[in-house]
C-alpha positions, 0 to 999 in steps of 0.5 A, a space after each residue: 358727538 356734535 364734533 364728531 359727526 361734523 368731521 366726518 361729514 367734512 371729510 366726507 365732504 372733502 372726499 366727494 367734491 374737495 379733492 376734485 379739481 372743479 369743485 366750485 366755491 358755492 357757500 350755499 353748497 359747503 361751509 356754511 361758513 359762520 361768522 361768530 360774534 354773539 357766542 364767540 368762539 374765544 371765550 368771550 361774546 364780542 358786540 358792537 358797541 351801542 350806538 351813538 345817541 343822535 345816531 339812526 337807524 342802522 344797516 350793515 354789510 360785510 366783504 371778503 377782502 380784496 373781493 368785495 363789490 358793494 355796487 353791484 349784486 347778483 343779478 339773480 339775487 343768489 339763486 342762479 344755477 351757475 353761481 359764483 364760484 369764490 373768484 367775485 365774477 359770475 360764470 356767465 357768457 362774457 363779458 361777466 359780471 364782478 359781483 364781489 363776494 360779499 353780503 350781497 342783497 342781504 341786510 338787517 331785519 326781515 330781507 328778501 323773505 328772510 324769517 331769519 333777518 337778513 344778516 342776523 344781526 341781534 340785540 347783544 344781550 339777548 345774543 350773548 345771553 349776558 347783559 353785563 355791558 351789552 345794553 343797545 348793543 348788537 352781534 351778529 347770531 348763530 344764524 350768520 354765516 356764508 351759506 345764506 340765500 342772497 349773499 353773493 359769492 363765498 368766502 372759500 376764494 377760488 385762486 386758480 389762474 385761468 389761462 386761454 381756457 385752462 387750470 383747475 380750480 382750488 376752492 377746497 370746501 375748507 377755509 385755510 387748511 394746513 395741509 397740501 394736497 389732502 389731509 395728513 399728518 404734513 402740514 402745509 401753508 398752500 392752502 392758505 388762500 382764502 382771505 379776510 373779512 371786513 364788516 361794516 355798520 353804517 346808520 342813517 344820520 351819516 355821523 358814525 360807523 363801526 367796521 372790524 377786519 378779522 381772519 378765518 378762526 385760528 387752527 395753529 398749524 394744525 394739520 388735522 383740525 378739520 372743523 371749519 369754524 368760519 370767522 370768530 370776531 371774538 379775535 379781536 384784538 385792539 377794540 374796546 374792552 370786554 366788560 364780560 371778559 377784562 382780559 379781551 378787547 373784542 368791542 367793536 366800537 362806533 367812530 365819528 365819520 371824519 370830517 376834514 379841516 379845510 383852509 384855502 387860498 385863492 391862485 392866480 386863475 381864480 381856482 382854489 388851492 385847499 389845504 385839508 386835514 383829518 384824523 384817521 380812523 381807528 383800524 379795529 381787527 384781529 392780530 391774524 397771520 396766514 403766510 403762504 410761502 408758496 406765493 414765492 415758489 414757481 408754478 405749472 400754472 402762471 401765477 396759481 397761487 398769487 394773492 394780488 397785489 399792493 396798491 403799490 405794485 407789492 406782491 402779497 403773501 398771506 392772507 391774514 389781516 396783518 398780511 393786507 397792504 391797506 385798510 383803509 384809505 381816502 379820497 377828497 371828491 367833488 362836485 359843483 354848487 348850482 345856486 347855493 347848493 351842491 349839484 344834486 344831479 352830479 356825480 361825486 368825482 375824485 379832486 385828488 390822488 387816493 390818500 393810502 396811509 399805512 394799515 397800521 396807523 394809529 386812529 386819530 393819527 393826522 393826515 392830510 393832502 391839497 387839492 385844488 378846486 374850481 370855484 363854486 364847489 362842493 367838496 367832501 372827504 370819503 373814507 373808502 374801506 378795504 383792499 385799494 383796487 390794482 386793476 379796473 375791471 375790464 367791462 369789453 372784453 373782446 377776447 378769450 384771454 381778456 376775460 380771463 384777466 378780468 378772472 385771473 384780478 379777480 382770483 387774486 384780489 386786484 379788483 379790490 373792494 368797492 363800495 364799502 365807504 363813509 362820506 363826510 358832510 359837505 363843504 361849500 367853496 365859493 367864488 367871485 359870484 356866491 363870495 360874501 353871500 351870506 345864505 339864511 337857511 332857518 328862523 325857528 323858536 325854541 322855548 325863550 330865543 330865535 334861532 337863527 341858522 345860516 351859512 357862507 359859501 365864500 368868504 374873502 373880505 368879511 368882518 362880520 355878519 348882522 342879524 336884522 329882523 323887519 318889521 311890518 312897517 318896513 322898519 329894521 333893528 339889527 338885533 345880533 352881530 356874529 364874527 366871521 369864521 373864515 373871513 378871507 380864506 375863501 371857504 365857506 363857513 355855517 352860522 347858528 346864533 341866538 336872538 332873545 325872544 324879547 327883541 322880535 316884539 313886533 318882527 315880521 321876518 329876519 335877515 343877515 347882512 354881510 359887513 363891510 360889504 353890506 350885501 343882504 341875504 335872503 329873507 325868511 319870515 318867522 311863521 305864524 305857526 311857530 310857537 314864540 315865548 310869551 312875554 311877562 304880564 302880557 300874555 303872548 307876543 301880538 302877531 
């Protein structure tokens, strides 16, 4: 009965605003466009995958692919009158605002007075009512979808071209559709336009993340199926397995943040040559296919049903994630060391090309690139997620058919998706003034050593580095030796050692000095408030 009355308000939907040409994509207004992962429409409930447990807490955030703007939200917070109609942009004066069609201002827990949480993202084994498997894990809920205040944009994508003040608009109030012009028993793919959806949990250590990329649900070539159904994450199909259901990999599992390799060599003008490597990460999506072969047929309106564009220039010609020229891709960037730290008031920038590997790579697959550095620089690899933008948003239009370029890259998922990223931890590369500098960052007890925590930013003629504890009378003792890590490739390296507590009897401070040069670090006392361990027969150490 549910079935029913939902398909009759559809088609009655469809008979009051689908058929008109000016129709706007409002998800608060149509859909509303689920995103079913707790109760899957597949059969079987997928989750993400507990997370990790050094992880933090956790957020999360999705996109429509090629249409995602994590960097800016709806100034409005989703509540303007003239929304954004399914193209990323607001209909507002020029020179508008790509705001992307994504989770916006929303995100986990209680936001912007949102009883329902946010995003809605649920403890699994109360969402999915099956706790087989899905302890500490999480899924969005019945309460997910695209009609949320808040979200920015909708995932019926406006793709009509505006040209010079004219076109119409095809945001249908259906995702995907299998028919032309209205509903029949002729099945059609021209209404194949609405893209995918990326979703991404991030959590707040910086170590690990969980992204899936998956299509609008299924309807096989079937012209009458009207039921919108919105996205069904249980399409999954290379996650991890489904303990619920053997037969499903609909696991949407956490990765460690990658982190690259780095090797160096020093040119003739002192900059630094590095060589990094990294594993890729794991592409976890639907096996999804929507081709619509009208993107290769002539149309009254220049490029009406164009689906964008490559990061290569490549026409694209279905909306399908197997249809997506790229996933993922990754940017070494840097930024300068002030002192012996990276520039906290410096902006990351690009060290090199976008490294766009093929979507279809397999996770841990090698990759790698060269960059070259001035000295004294921070760098860092960053895993950016999504569809690799064509075209910059134009920010000064001076006229009418400049804006309605910014429209037309818009509608066709030229802008791409921005934002949507992991970063890695930074690596230090140092030069003439910071190399063979050894940097004492920790000196702190555990329950029988010291532990002693220090780093390099350069190294270029070590051998070794000497842990030295001073006494109160000025007195020193050499009480650890540790190898160097990088010796002379010029990069940077971090130091953790051990001192037994017996050795630092009467230690008022330690330091490290680096061999052969002999230049000293810093020096840090050991605190008065840190608990040492207490010496056999004696009580505690005298201090």
């Amino acid at each position: 009965m549910k079935q029913t009355l939902k398909f009759f308000a559809l088609v009655a939907l469809f008979a009051g605003a689908g058929m008109s040409q000016n129709a706007l994509a409002i998800c608060n207004a149509e859909g509303p466009y689920p995103v079913q992962q707790c109760a899957t429409l597949a059969g079987g409930a997928s989750w993400f995958a507990a997370k990790p447990a050094d992880a933090g807490a956790v957020s999360a955030s999705w996109w429509v692919l090629g249409m995602g703007n994590k960097l800016v939200a709806d100034p409005t917070v989703g509540l303007d009158a003239t929304a954004n109609d399914g193209d990323g942009l607001l209909d507002v004066p020029l020179p508008g605002v790509f705001i992307g069609n994504d989770s916006g201002n929303l995100s986990v827990g209680v936001a912007n007075g949102q009883p329902a949480g946010g995003l809605d993202l649920v403890d699994a084994a109360i969402g999915t009512g099956n706790a087989v498997g899905s302890a500490g894990g999480l899924c969005f809920s019945f309460a997910a979808n695209w009609g949320l205040p808040y979200l920015d944009g909708c995932a019926d994508s406006n793709r009509t071209y505006y040209y010079l003040g004219a076109g119409g608009n095809l945001s249908d109030n259906f995702l995907n559709v299998y028919w032309g012009s209205a509903p029949g028993p002729t099945v059609s793919d021209q209404r194949l336009l609405d893209p995918p959806m990326g979703a991404l949990l991030t959590e707040s250590n910086n170590k690990y993340f969980a992204v899936a990329f998956f299509s609008s649900t299924p309807r096989h070539g079937d012209s009458q199926a009207f039921n919108d159904s919105g996205y069904d994450m249980g399409e999954i199909v290379n996650g991890d397995p489904n303990p619920s259901s053997p037969s499903l990999n609909n696991i949407v599992p956490w990765q460690s943040i990658p982190q690259p390799d780095v090797s160096a060599a020093i040119d003739l003008n002192g900059d630094r040559i590095l060589a990094l490597s990294w594993p890729s990460i794991r592409i976890v999506r639907d096996n999804s296919s929507r081709p619509n072969l009208s993107t290769t047929l002539p149309d009254p309106i220049a490029l009406r049903w164009a689906l964008g564009v490559s990061s290569t220039g490549v026409n694209l010609t279905g909306v399908g994630v197997l249809e997506q020229p790229e996933l993922a891709s990754y940017a070494v960037e840097r930024k300068p060391i002030v002192g012996t730290d990276c520039d906290a008031n410096a902006p990351w920038v690009p060290a090199g090309p976008l490294i766009v590997p093929s979507p279809v790579l397999a996770g841990g697959s090698p990759l790698a690139t060269s960059v070259t550095v001035p000295p004294d620089t921070c760098v860092r690899l960053t895993t950016r997620l999504g569809r690799v933008p064509f075209q910059a948003f134009r920010t000064t239009p001076v006229s009418n058919a400049t804006r309605n370029q910014n429209r037309f890259d818009g509608q066709a998922g030229n802008l791409g998706d921005l934002g949507y990223q992991v970063s890695s931890s930074a690596k230090k590369i140092g030069g003439p003034l910071v190399g063979d500098k050894a940097v004492l960052r920790s000196a702190t007890f555990n329950q029988k050593n010291l532990v002693v925590t220090f780093e390099t930013l350069g190294e270029m003629a070590v051998q070794s580095f000497q842990v030295v504890a001073k006494d109160r009378r000025g007195g020193t003792t050499v009480v650890a030796t540790v190898d160097c890590a990088q010796c002379s490739s010029g990069i940077g390296s971090d130091y953790r050692v051990e001192v037994p507590g017996t050795a630092l009897r009467s230690a008022k401070s330690v330091y490290v000095v680096v061999q052969p040069s002999g230049t000293a670090s810093n020096e840090i006392e050991i605190s008065q408030a840190t608990q040492r361990p207490e010496t056999p027969g004696r009580g505690k150490v005298n201090r």
